[in-house]
C-alpha positions as CSV (number, residue, x, y, z in Angstrom):
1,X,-21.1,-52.4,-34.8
2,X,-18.1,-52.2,-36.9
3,X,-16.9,-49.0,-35.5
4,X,-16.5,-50.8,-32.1
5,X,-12.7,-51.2,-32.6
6,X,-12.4,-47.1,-33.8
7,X,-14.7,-46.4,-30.5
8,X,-12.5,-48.4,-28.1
9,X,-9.4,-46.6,-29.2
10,X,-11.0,-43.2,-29.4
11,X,-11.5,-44.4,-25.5
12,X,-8.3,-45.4,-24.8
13,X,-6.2,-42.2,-26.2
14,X,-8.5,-40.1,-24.3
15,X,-7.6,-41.7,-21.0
16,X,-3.9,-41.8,-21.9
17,X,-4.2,-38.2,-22.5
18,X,-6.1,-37.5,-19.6
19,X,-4.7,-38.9,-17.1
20,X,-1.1,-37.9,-18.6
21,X,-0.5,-35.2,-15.7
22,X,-0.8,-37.5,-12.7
23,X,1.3,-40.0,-14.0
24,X,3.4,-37.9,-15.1
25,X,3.5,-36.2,-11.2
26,X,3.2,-39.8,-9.8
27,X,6.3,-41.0,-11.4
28,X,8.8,-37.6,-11.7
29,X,7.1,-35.5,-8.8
30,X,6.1,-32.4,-8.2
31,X,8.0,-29.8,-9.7
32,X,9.4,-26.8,-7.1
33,X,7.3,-24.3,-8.8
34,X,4.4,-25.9,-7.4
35,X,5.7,-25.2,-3.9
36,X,5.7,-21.7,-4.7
37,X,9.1,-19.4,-4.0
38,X,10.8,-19.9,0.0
39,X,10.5,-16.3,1.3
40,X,13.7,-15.0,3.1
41,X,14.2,-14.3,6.5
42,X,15.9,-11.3,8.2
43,X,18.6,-11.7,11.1
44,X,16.0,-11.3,13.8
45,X,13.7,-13.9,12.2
46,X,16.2,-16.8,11.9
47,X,17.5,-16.6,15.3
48,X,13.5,-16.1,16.8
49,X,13.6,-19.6,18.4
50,X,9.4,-20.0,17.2
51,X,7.0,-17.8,15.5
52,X,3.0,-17.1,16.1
53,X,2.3,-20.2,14.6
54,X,4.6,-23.2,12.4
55,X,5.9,-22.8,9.3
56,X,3.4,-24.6,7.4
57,X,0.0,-22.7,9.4
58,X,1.3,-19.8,8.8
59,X,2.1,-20.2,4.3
60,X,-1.0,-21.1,4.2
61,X,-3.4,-19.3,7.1
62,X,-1.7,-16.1,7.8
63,X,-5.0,-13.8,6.2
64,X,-7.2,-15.9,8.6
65,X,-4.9,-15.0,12.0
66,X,-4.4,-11.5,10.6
67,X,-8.4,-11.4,10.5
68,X,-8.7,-13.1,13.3
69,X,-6.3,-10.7,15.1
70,X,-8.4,-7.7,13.4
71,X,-11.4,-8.5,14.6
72,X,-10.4,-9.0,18.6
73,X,-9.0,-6.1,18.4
74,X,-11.1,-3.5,16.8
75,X,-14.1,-5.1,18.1
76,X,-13.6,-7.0,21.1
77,X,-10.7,-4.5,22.4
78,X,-8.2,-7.9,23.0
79,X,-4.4,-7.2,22.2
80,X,-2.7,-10.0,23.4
81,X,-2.6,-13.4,21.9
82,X,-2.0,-16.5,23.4
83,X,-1.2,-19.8,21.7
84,X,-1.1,-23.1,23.0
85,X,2.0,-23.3,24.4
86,X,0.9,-20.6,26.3
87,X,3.3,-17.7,24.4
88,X,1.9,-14.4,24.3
89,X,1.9,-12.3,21.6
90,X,0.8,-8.3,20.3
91,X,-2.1,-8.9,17.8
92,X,-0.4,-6.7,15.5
93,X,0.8,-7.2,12.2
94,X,3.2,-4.1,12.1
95,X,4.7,-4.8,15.8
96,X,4.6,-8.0,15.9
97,X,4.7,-9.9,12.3
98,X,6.5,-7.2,10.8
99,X,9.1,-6.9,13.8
100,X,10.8,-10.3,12.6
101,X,9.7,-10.1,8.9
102,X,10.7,-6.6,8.0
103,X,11.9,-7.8,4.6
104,X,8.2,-7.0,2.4
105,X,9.5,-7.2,-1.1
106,X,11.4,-10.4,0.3
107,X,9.0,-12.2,2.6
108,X,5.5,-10.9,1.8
109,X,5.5,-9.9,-1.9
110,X,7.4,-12.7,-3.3
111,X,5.0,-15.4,-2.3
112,X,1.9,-12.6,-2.6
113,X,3.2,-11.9,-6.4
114,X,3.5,-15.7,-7.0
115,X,0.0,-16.9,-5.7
116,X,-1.7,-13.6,-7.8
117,X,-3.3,-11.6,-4.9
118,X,-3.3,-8.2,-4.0
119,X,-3.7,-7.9,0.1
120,X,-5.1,-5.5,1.3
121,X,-3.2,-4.8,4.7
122,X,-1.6,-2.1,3.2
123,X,-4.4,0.4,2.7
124,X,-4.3,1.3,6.3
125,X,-1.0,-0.1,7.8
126,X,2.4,1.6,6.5
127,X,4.8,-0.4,4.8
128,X,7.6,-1.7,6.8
129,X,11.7,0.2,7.1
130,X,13.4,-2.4,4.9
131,X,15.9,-4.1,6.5
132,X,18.2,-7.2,6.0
């Protein structure tokens, strides 16, 4: 019983220190390393007027499409896709990603370097001409 003061403040410096990163985030933000690094676009891809997919699909669900894309292909023999505003694309990551986003150490490796994974699209496709 006479520790109850020593227990209460054990308990309230672990909450303070506990709970120091979200108010910390809550109160300054998050910081732009969180977002991970903006990849750059070539000519071609800035002036594309839209992509396979937004901006924000595509950062984080590109290896699902490219899957996707694999497996309708290989398996189903289906090249063309068609998204929902009815735009029809290759399934093809070197003629049709790679057409627009020819810049790899750019606009695949930076953000692939960054999140620590090692795709592996390049054991069978060929790397892309660089080009700015």
């Amino acid at each position: 019983m006479n520790d109850k003061n020593k227990i209460i403040t054990g308990l309230v410096i672990f909450f303070l220190v506990a709970l120091f990163p979200f108010w910390f985030n809550l109160i300054f933000g998050a910081s732009d390393a969180a977002k991970g690094p903006d990849p750059v676009l070539t000519d071609k891809a800035k002036e594309a007027e839209t992509c396979v997919a937004d901006t924000q699909f595509m950062r984080t669900e590109h290896m699902q499409l490219l899957d996707q894309w694999r497996d309708t292909v290989v398996r189903d023999g289906q090249r063309i896709y068609v998204v929902e505003n009815g735009n029809k694309y290759e399934a093809s990551l070197s003629n049709t990603c790679m057409d627009c986003h020819s810049n790899k150490a750019d606009f695949c490796d930076k953000c692939h370097n960054y999140a620590s994974v090692t795709p592996y699209c390049w054991d069978c496709h060929t790397y892309p001409e660089e080009t700015k």
